[in-house]
C-alpha positions as CSV (number, residue, x, y, z in Angstrom):
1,X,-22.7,66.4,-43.0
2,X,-23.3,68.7,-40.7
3,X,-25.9,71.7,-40.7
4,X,-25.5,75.3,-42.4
5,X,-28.8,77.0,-40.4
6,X,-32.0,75.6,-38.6
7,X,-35.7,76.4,-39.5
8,X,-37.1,76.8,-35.8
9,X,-41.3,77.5,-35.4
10,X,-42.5,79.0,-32.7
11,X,-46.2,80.1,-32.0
12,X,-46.5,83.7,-32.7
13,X,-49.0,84.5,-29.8
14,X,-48.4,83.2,-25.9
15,X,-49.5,84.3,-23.0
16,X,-46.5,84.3,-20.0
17,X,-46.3,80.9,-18.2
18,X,-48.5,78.7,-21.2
19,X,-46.6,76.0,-22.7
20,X,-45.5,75.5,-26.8
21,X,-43.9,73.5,-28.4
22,X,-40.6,74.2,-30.7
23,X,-40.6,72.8,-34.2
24,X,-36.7,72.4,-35.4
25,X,-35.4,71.6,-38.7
26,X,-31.9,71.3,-39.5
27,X,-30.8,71.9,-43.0
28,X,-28.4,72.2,-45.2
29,X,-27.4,72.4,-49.3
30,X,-30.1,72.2,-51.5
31,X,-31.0,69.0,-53.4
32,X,-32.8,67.4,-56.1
33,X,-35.1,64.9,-54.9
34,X,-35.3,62.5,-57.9
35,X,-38.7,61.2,-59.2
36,X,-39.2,57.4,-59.9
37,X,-41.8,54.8,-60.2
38,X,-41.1,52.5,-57.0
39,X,-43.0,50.6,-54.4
40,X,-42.2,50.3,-50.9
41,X,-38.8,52.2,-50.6
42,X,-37.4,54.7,-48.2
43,X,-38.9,58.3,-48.2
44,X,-38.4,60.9,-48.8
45,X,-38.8,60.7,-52.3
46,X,-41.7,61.4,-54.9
47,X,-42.4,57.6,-55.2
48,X,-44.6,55.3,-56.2
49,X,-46.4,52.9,-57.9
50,X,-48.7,56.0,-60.1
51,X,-45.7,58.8,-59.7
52,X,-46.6,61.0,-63.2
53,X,-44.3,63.6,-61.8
54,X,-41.9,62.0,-63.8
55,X,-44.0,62.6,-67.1
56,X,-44.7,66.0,-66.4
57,X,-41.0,67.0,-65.9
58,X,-41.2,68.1,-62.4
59,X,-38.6,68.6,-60.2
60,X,-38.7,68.9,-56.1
61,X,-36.3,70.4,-53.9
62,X,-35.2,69.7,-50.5
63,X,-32.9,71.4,-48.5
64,X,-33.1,69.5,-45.0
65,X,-30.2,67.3,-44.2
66,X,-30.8,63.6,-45.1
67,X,-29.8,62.6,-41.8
68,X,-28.3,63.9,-38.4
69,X,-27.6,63.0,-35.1
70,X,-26.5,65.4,-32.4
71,X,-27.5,67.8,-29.6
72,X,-28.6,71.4,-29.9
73,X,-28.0,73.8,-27.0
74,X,-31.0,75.3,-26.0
75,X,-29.9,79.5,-24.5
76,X,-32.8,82.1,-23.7
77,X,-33.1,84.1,-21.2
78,X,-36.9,83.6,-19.7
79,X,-37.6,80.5,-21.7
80,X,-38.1,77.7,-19.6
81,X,-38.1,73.8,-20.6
82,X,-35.2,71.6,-22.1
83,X,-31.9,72.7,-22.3
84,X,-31.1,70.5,-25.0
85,X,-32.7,69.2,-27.8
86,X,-31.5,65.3,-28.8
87,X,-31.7,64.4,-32.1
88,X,-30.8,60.8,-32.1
89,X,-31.1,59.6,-35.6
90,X,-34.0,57.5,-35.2
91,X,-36.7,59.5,-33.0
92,X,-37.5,62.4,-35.5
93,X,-38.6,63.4,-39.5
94,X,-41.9,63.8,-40.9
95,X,-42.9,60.0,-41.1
96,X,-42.0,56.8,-40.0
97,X,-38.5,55.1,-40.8
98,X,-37.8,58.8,-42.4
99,X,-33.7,60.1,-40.3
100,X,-34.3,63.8,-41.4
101,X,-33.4,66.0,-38.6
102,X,-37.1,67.5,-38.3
103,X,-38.5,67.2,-34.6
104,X,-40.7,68.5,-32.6
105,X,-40.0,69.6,-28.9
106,X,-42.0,70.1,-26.2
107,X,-42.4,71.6,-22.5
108,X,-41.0,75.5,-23.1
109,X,-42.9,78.4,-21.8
110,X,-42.0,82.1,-20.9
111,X,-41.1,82.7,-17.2
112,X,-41.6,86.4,-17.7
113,X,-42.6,89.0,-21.0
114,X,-40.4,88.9,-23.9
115,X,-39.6,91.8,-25.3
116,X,-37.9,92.5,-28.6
117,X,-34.3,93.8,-28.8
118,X,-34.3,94.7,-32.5
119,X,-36.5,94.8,-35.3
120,X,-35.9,90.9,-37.0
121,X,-34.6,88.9,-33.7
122,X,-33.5,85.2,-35.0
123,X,-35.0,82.4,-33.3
124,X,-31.0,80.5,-35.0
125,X,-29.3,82.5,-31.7
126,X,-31.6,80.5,-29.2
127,X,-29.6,77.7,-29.9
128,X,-25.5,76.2,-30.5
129,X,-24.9,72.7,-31.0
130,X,-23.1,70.7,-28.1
């Protein structure tokens, strides 16, 4: 399955020339993560051994991709640092063992003053996958 859009984080406030790190999130249709009462399975899920979230009727959504491997194409004028970003299905997600295409990247800084073109830029154009 391949992504509809990307959640990418960025600090809000940098000076020119300090490093930051880019959070990415690939994602795609939303999802029903079921509820169950397990021990020792694969996340994500709302599981375990006490889950009452089943009792209570309560029902989580997610909308990042289960799993995804691939390259994203990094294109910004003045950013500095990787030109790709790898996600290779085993080295990202929230937790250990977990394939979701969330990752964090480091080594990117401003080379020079960014200044904004319009009034909501999207973080999405930075990017095109390769």
């Amino acid at each position: 399955m391949n992504p509809l859009n990307m959640l990418v984080v960025v600090p809000s406030r940098l000076g020119v020339g300090e490093s930051f790190s880019i959070k990415v999130k690939l994602r795609g249709q939303v999802r029903e993560i079921p509820c169950s009462n397990a021990f020792n399975t694969v996340k994500p899920g709302l599981q375990g051994p006490f889950n009452l979230n089943i009792q209570r009727g309560i029902q989580y959504m997610d909308d990042c991709l289960q799993e995804w491997a691939g390259r994203l194409e990094v294109q910004c004028a003045n950013l500095e640092g990787p030109g790709t970003l790898v996600f290779d299905g085993s080295d990202q997600g929230a937790f250990p063992g977990d394939k979701r295409p969330i990752k964090t990247f480091q080594g990117f800084r401003w080379a020079s003053t960014l200044r904004r073109q319009s009034s909501s830029p999207s973080a999405v154009t930075w990017f095109r996958k390769s």
